[in-house]
N, C-alpha and C positions, 0 to 999 in steps of 0.2 A: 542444806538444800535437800528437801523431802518430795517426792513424788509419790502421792495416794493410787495404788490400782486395787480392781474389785478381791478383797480378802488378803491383799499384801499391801504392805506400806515399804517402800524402798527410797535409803539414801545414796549419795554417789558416790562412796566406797563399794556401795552392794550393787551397782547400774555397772562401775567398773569389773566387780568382780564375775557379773551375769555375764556381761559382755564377752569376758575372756576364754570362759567354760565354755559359750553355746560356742566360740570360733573354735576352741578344740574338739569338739563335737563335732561338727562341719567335718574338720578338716582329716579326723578319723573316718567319717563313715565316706567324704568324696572326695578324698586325696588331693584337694588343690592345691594351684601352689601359695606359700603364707602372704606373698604381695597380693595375688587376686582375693582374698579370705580379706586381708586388712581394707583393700580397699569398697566391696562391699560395704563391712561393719562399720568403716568410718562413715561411707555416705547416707547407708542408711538404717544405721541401728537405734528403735525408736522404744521405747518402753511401754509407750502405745498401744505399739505394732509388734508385741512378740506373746507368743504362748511357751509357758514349759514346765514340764514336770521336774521336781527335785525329791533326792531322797539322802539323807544325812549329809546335806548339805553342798551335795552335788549334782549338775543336772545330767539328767539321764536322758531327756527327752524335750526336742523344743522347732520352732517353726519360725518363720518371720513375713511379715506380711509388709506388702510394699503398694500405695497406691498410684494408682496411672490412669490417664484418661486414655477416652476413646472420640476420633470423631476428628472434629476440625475447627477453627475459630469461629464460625454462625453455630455449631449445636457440637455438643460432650456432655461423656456420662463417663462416670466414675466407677472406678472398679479396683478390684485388692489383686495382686498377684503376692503368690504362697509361696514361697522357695526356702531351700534349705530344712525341709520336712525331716528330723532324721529320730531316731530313737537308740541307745546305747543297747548293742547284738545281748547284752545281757540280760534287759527287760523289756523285749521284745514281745508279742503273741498275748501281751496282758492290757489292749485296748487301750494303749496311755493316749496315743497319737490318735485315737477315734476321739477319745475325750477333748484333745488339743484341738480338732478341728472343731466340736461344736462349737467349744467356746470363741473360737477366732467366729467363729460363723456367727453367733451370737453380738459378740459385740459388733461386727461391720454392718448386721443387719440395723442395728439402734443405731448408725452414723448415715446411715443412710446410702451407704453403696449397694450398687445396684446389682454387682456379681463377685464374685471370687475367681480366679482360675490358676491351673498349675500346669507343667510339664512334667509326667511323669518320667523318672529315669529309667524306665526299661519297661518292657510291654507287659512283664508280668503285675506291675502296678494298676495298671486301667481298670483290670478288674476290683483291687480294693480300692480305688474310689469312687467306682461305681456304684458300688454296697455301699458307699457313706454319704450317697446322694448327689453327685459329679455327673455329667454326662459328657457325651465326645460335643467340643466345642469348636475347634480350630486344625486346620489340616492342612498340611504341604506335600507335595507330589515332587520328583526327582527329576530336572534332564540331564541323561549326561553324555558330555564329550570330550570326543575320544582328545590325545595329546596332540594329533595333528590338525585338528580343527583349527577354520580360516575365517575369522569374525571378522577379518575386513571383507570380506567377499560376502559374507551375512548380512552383511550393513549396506553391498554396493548392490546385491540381491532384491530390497527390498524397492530400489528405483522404479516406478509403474509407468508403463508405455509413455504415458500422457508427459512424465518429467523426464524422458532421454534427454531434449536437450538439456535438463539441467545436471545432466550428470559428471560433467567435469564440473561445475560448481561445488556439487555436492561432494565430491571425491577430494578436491582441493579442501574444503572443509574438514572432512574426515581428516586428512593427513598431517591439517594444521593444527589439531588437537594435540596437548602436551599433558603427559601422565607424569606421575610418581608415585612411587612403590614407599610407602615406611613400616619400618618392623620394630620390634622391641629396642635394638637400637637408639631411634629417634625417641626416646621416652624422656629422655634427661632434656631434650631442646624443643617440646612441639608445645606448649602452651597456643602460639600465635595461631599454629598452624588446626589444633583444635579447636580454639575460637571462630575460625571461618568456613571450618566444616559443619560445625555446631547451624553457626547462621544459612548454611547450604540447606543442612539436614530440616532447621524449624521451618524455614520457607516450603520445603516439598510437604511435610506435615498440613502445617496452617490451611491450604488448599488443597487437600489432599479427600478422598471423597469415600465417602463407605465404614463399614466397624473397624476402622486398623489404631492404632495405636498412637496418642498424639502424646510425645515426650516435652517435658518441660526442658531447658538447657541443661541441669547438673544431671540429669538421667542420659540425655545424649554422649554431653562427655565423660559419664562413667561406662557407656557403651563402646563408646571408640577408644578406651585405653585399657577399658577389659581383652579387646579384639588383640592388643598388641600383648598383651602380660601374659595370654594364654599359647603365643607364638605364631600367633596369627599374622595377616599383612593388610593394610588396606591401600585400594591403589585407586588414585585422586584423576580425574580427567580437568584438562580445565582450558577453557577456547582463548582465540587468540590475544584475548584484554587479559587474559591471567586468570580470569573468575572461574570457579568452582562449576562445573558443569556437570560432573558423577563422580562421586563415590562409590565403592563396592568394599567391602570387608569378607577375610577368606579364612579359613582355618584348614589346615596339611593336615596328612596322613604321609605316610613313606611315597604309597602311588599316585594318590589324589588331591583335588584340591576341590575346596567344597565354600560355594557361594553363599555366604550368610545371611546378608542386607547388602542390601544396593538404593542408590538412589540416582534417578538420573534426569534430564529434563528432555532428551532426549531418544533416541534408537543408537545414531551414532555415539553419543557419547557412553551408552551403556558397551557398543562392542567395544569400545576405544579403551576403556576400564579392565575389560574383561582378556583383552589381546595382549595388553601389557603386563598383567597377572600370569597370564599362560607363558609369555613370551621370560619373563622374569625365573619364572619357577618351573621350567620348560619340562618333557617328559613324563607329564601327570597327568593322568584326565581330569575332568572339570563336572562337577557336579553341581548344577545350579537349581537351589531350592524354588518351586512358586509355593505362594502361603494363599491360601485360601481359591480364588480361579479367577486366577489373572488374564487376560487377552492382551496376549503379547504379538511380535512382529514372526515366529516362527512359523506360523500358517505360510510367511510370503517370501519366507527366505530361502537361501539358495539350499538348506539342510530341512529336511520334516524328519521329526522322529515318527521312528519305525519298530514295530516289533511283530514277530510271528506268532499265531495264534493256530491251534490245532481245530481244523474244519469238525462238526460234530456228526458230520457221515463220512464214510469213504467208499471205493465202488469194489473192492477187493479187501476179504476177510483176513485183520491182520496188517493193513494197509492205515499207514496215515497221513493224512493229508494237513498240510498248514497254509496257510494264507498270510500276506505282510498287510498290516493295516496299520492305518496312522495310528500313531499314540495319541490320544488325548490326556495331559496333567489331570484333567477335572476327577476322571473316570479312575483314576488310579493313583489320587489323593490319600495319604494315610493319618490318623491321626495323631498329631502331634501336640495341642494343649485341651484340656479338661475344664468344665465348667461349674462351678455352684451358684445357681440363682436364686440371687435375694431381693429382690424385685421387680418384677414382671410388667409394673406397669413400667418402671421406667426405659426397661428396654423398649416397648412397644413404642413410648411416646418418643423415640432416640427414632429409633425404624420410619415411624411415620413422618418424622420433620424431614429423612433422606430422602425419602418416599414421596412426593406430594399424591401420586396418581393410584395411593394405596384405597383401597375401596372394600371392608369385610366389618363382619360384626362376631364375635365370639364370645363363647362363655368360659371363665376360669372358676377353677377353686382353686382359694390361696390358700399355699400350707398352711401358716403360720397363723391364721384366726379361722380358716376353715369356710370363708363367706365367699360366697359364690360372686363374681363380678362381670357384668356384660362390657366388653372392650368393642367399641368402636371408632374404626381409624375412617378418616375422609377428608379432604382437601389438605392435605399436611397436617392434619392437627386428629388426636386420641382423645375420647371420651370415655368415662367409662361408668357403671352405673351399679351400687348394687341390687343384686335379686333377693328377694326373701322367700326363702324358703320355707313350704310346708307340705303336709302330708297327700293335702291336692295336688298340688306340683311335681311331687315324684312320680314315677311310673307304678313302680312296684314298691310292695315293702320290703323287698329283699334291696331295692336302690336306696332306701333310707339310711343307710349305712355310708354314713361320711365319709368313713377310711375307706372308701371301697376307689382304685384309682378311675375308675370313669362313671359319672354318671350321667340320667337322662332325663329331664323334666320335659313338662308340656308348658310353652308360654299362654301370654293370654287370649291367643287367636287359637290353641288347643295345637299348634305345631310341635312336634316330637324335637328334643333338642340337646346335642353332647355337650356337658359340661367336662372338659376335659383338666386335669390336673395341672400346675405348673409344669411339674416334670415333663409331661408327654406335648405342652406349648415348646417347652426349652428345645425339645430333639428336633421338631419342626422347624424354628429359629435358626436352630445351632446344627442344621445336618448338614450332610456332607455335598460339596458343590456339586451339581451335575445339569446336564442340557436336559434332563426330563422335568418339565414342566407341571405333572401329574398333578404335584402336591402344593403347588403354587393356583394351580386354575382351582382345583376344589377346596381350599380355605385362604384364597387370596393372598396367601403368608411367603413373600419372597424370600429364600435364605438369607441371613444375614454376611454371612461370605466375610467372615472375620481375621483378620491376618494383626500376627504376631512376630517380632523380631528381637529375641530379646535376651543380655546377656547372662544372665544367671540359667540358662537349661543343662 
């Protein structure tokens, strides 16, 4: 049993023996434990989907790449997530892993995926993958609360004048909701109990709206048994017929506890998830991730975060003044996954099918052939045209210069015009959420506001 890849030929004594080396590898440079390592490599160890360096006969350096869509059941795009990037601390600083990533870059661009993206493990990272053509793609922002916080009063908080009287309805509701807690424990008996979160979790997906991540079943349930192997808990809400209403999955520290993924169909039943977690594992504050700028019920609940900000005058020399103003997530989002794009049109034409009411016309140059192409989005649907280029067209001769990252031609009405880079389209795409409008009103390009939840970070 022979599998051909480009410049090696492997059989499956040598598929097994890759296999073994790159989980040793893993499990030196990020300490997992060997059940979370195993089951990764079993689920998705593809020979496809790996790069790595070898040297007398062992590897030293390797990556593995995992595809995932994005989107919802009427439109997806496709895309590689990178994990387990490592390289042996011995041959280190000698580009092996700059190499690894072309070539993963190389081939997913020839299959047609439309991006790449990673979690760096620590901030000093962003920087080299920035340098190897990466830019900030995905971001989450922190709320946290405190161990005595009261989700049932957050939930009964959020009742607006017009529904008092239905607020014994809704309270009776709330109460009638039944959770459960499972931990590493339940691992030897949840198949059933997986199966029906599974079906929970693809339903909120399948109609789920915006860039976020749409998982197939064996991705889901390698995500919910990761939750538990790494000492995690997830805690189940579920209404009065017994059905699935919210999910939430959580990972400890000594003091805290830290909201992973949730899914809910609800308000109620996300505090109901979240009360029964606090309540379960009591004395910890609660750190609940948003990914990308979520509008959630916290504007109307009984809690607004707060934080003090120092005034930038004071009226006495030496004197400082602070002010409490609400926290906005959006504003004080951090980055959290990284992007390489290998496709531009296809995000655009992903953008515009969300989009129907998208209305701009732009010019790109593609890396990758260098041809200048006019994108235009309009009633839902992307067109896009190439320009040919010539010495009339450019401005200057100092703009004749291809590599040069922007440039500026005249079209055929004599209008002055930026051709802008992929790179410099992607940061616009891929910026960070925020209520300033700025850069939406002047190139029409709404952020894509991209959210990720995913177990390998």
């Amino acid at each position: 049993m022979e599998q051909k890849g480009k410049n090696r030929s492997y059989n499956y004594m040598e598929k097994e023996e890759l296999k073994q080396q790159m989980m040793g590898l893993w499990k030196t440079t990020f300490h997992d434990s060997d059940a979370y390592i195993r089951l990764v490599f079993d689920t998705y160890f593809d020979m496809a989907n790996i790069e790595y360096e070898e040297r007398d006969g062992r590897v030293i350096a390797s990556l593995m790449a995992i595809p995932y869509t994005f989107g919802n059941d009427n439109y997806a795009i496709n895309s590689i997530y990178l994990c387990g990037l490592s390289t042996n601390i011995r041959f280190r600083k000698e580009g092996i892993m700059t190499s690894l990533l072309k070539r993963i870059e190389e081939k997913m661009r020839d299959r047609g995926y439309s991006f790449m993206f990673l979690i760096p493990a620590e901030d000093g990272l962003k920087r080299y993958y920035f340098d190897r053509g990466f830019i900030n793609g995905f971001y989450r922002s922190p709320l946290h609360y405190t161990s005595l916080h009261d989700f049932r009063k957050d939930y009964y908080s959020t009742i607006s004048e017009e529904e008092k009287a239905l607020y014994k309805v809704k309270a009776h509701y709330f109460d009638s909701l039944e959770t459960e807690i499972l931990s590493i424990s339940d691992l030897s008996d949840i198949e059933e109990k997986i199966e029906r979160m599974e079906a929970f979790i693809t339903e909120c997906e399948r109609t789920q709206r915006g860039f976020a991540l749409y998982q197939n079943p064996e991705q889901i349930r390698v995500f919910l048994k990761e939750a538990l192997m790494s000492g995690g808990r997830i805690s189940i809400c579920k209404n009065g017929e017994g059905e699935i209403s919210g999910i939430g999955l959580y990972s400890f520290s000594e003091t805290e506890i830290r909201e992973i993924g949730r899914y809910a169909i609800n308000y109620g039943s996300l505090c109901k998830i979240r009360e029964a977690i606090s309540k379960n594992d009591g004395g910890r504050t609660m750190t609940v991730y948003q990914l990308g700028y979520e509008k959630s019920n916290d504007g109307k609940a009984l809690w607004n975060p707060m934080f003090s900000t120092v005034l930038p005058t004071a009226t006495q020399v030496g004197a400082v003044g602070t002010i409490e103003r609400i926290y906005n997530p959006s504003q004080h989002s951090k980055v959290y996954g990284m992007v390489r794009i290998l496709s531009v049109s296809e995000i655009l034409k992903f953008q515009a099918n969300s989009r129907n009411n998208l209305k701009y016309s732009i010019l790109v140059r593609l890396e990758k052939t260098g041809k200048v192409v006019e994108f235009t989005a309009k009633g839902g649907s992307l067109e896009e045209r190439e320009v040919k280029l010539n010495n009339e067209a450019l401005l200057s001769p100092e703009e004749r210069n291809k590599n040069a990252r922007i440039m500026y031609i005249r079209d055929k009405q004599g209008n002055r015009r930026t051709v802008m880079s992929e790179r410099d389209l992607g940061e616009l795409l891929f910026r960070r959420p925020s209520e300033d409008r700025l850069i939406e009103e002047a190139f029409g390009l709404p952020a894509l506001n991209g959210k990720i939840s995913l177990l390998l970070d």
